[in-house]
C-alpha positions in Angstrom: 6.7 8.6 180.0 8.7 10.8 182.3 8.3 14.7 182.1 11.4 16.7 181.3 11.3 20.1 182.2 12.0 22.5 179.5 15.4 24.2 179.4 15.7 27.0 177.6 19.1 27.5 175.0 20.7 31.1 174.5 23.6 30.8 171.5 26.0 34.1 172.4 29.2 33.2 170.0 29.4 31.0 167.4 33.3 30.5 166.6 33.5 29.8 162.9 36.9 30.0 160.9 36.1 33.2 158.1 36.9 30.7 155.0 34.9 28.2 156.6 31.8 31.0 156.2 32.9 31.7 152.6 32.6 28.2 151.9 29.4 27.9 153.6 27.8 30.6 152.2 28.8 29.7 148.7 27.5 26.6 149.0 24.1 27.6 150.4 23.6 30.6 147.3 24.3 27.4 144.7 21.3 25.2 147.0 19.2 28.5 146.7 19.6 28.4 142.6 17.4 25.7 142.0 15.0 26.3 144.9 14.5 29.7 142.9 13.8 28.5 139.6 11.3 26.1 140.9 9.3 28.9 142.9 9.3 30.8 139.6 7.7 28.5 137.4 5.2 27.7 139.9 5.1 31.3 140.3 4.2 31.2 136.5 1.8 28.7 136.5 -0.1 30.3 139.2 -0.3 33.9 137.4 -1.0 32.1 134.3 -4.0 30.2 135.4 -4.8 33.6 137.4 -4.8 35.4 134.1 -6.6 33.1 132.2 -9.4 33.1 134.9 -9.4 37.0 135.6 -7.6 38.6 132.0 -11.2 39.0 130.5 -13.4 40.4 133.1 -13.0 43.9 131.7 -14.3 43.4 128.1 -18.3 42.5 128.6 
């Protein structure tokens, strides 16, 4: 195994053509949609079983 020194990596200027970003960004808010609706429900179930659990405590 040989050792390789760390180097570290600064990123000043990234050149990116503006409808290139559009594009990008576009696609990355319609890969967040379903990402989303899959934290909610799980989101759901979670609060659900929490409620269940912790919705009577008051009564007795």
């Amino acid at each position: 195994m040989e050792n390789n020194p760390v180097t570290e990596v600064n990123i000043v200027d990234i050149k990116m053509p503006f409808w290139s970003m559009v594009v990008f960004m576009v696609k990355f808010t319609i890969a967040s949609i379903p990402a989303f609706i899959i934290l909610s429900i799980l989101g759901t179930i979670v609060m659900a079983i929490l409620g269940g659990i912790f919705g009577g405590m008051g009564r007795f």
